[in-house]
N, C-alpha and C positions, 0 to 999 in steps of 0.2 A: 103682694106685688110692690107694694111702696116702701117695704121692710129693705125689699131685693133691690131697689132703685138708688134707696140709701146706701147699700153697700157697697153696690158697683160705681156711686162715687166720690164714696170716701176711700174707694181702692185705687182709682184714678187718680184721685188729686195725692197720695201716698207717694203713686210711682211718679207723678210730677214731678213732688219734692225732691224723691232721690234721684231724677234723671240731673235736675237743679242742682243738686251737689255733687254730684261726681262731674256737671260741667264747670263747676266753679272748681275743683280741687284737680280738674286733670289738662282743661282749657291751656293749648298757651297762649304767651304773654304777646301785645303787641305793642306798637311802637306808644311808648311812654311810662309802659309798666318796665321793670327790674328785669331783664333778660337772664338768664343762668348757662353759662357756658363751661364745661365741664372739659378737663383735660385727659388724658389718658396717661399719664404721668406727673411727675412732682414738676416743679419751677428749675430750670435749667436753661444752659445758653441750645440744648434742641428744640426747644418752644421759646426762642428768642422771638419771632411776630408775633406768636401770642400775646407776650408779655408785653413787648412795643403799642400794640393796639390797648393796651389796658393802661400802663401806668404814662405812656406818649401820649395820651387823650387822644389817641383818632376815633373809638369809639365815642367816646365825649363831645368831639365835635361831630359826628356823625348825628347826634342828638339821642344818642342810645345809651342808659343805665345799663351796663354790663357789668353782672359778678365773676371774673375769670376766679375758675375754680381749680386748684389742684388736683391730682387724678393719683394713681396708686394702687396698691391692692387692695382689692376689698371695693374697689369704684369702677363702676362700668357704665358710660356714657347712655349708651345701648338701653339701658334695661331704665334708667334716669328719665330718658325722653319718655317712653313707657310709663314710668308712672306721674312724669308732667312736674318731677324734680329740675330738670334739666330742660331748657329749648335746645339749647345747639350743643355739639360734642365731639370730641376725638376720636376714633374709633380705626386698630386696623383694619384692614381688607378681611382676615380670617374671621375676625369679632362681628363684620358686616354679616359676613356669608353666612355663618351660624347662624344669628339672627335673624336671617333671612326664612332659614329652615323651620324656624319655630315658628313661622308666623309672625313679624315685627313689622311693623309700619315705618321703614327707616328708609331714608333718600341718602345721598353721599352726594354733597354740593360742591364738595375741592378736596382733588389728591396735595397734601402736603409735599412728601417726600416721592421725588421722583427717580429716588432710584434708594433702595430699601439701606437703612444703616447695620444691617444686622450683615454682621460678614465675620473674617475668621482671623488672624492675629499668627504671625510665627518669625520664629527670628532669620534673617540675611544670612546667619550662616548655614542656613538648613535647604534644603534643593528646591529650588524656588520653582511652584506651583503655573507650570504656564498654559498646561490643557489638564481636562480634566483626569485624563489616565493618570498624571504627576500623583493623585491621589492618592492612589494603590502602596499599600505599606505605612501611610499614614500613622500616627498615635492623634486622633483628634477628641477632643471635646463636646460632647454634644450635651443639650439641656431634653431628657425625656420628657415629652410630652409638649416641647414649645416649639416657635415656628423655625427654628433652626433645625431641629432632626426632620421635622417635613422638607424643609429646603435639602437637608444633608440627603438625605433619603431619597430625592428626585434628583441630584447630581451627580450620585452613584449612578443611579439607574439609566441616566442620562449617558452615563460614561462605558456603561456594560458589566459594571464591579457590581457587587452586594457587601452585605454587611461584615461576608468574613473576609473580602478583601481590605480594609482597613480594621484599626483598633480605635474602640470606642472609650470614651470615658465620662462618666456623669459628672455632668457640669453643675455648681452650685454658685454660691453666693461669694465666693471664694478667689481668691487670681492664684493662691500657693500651691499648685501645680503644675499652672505653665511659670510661674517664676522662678519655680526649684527645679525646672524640665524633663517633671514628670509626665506632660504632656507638651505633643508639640504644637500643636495646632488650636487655638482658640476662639470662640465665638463672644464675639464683641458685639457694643454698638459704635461703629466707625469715630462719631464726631463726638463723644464723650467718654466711656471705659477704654476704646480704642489709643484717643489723644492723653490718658492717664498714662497707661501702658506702656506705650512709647514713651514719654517722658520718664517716666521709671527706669527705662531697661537703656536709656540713651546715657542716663547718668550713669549709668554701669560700663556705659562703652559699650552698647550692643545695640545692633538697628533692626528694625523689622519692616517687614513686609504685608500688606493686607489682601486676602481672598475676597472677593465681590464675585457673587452668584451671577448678578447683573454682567457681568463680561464672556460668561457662558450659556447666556441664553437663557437663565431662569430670573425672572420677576417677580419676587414674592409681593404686594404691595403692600406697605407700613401706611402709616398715618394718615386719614383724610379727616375732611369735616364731614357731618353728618345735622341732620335734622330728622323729624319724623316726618312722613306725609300729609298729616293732618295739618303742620306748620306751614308747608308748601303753600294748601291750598287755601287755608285762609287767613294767613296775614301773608301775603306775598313780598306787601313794598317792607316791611320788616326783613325778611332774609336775606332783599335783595340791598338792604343799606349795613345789614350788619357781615355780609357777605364783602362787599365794599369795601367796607372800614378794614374788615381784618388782614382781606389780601394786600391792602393797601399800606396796611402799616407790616407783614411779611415783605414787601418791596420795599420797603425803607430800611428795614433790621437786614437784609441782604445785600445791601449796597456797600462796595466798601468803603466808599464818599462818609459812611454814618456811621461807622465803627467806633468813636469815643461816644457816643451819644449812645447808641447800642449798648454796650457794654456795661457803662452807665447805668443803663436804667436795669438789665439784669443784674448786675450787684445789688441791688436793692430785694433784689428775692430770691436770690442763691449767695448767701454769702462766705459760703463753706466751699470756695476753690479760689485757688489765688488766681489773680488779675492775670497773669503768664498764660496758666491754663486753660483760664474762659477763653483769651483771646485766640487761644489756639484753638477751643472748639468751637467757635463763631468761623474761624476761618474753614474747619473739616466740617461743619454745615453746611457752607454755601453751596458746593456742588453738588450735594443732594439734593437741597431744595431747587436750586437753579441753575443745572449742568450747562445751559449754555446763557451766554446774552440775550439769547433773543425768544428763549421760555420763558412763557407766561408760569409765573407761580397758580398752582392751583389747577391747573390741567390736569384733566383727568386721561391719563393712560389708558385707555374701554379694552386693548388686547394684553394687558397685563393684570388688568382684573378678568379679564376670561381664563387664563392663565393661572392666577391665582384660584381661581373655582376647578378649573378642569386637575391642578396638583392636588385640592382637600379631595376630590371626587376618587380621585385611583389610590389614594390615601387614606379612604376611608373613615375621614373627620366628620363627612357629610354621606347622607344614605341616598340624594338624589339631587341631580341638578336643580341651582335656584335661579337662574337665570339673572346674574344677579347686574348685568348689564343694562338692565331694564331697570334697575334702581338710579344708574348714575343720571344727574339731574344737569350739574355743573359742567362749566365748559370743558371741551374735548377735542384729543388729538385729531 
């Protein structure tokens, strides 16, 4: 009996220890520890607040150690917060929803972009797109398997077309298709490959036009913040000051009262595009992120992310509703 009494608790105080370390290695951080905020792309003038908020000190005065991190392939905010790499993170709406479906403890605290950058590219001299039938006959570009042929794919169907009403073409890493017009129609990101594009094709004496899915009724959502729900609930006055800081210096990198200062301070982490063309994509940011004066940055669209769940669902990306409405935390339309 006493053999068995020892056992049971040296087996006890075992699982203690490891409860103990997996909460020291997975615990997040609160207000005074190193915060890790993780991006969903590299450093560019489209994460102009982010950047504001890091090298502008609004975090700093906030009194928060924040490492703004680069993001890219191979880095998933999502899966970061999960293993307690990550406190706060970038995350689209589709990256949420999936995660959602696995099982992930993830809140969505602010929609960044209020109205999705990813749209489509073709020249003024070509029959300018003004409902979605303009379509049909198409040569477009589409990227298999990303969230442009989900977009592409619900606008067709939207429109009454299917796939062999247009001609498709696989999209890469590449622009020498639509530059040599072998395709017509391209899929951008509005305020940065977009703002190249045109400048390219303007010095040639040629103007173009931009498709936005958003003018036809389709929301795909892009970029918000995220945290897990374990962060939620307990360090709250943490999220709610680093939540602060970041929308806060987002309304400052948005104004165009602050556009040398802006600018500024993103040259210091993208230094590979000239001064001409940041400024231009500072300028094709701002109406995404803040389409009118009197949007709050950071507003969560709740029927644009329904939206976005109800196009993965008939898409097939997802095998059942996540309700993922029930995730948004942050303020709302």
């Amino acid at each position: 009996m006493n053999q068995t009494i020892k056992t049971n608790t040296v087996i006890r105080a075992g699982l203690m220890v490891l409860c103990m370390i997996l909460f020291v290695t997975t615990a997040p951080a609160f207000a005074g520890d190193r915060l890790n905020y993780r991006l969903k792309w590299l450093f560019n003038t489209s994460v102009a607040g982010d950047i504001v908020a890091d090298t502008g000190d609004f975090f700093k005065k906030a009194g928060l150690d924040v490492s703004v991190n680069e993001g890219g392939a191979g880095k998933n905010a999502i899966k970061e917060l999960e293993l307690g790499y990550a406190d706060f993170g970038v995350a689209s709406a589709d990256q949420v929803i999936r995660a959602l479906e696995k099982g992930a403890d993830v809140v969505v605290l602010a929609q960044l972009f209020q109205v999705n950058p990813m749209q489509w590219i073709y020249r003024s001299d070509q029959p300018e797109i003004k409902t979605l039938a303009d379509l049909k006959g198409r040569h477009m570009g589409v990227t298999f398997g990303g969230n442009d042929e989900t977009v592409m794919n619900t606008l067709l169907a939207k429109a009454g077309l299917t796939s062999r009403d247009v001609r498709i073409s696989s999209v890469r890493f590449d622009f020498t298709p639509f530059l040599k017009k072998k395709v017509d129609v391209w899929p951008v990101y509005r305020n940065s490959q977009g703002v190249i594009l045109e400048e390219r094709l303007a010095a040639e004496n040629e103007q173009v036009k931009f498709f936005n899915p958003a003018d036809y009724g389709v929301s795909f959502v892009a970029n918000s913040i995220v945290t897990s729900g374990t962060m939620m609930k307990k360090h709250p006055d943490t999220v709610k000051a680093f939540m602060t800081a970041l929308l806060a210096a987002w309304e400052f990198a948005m104004d165009p009262a602050n556009e040398p200062r802006v600018l500024a301070l993103i040259k210091k982490k993208d230094k590979g595009i000239r001064d001409e063309i940041r400024k231009k994509q500072l300028n094709a940011t701002r109406p995404l992120i803040k389409p009118g004066n009197e949007t709050k940055i950071g507003i969560i669209d709740t029927k644009a992310w329904q939206q976005t769940e109800n196009i993965m669902l008939k898409e097939k990306q997802i095998a059942a509703p996540v309700h993922v409405t029930s995730r948004l935390v942050g303020p709302k339309k």
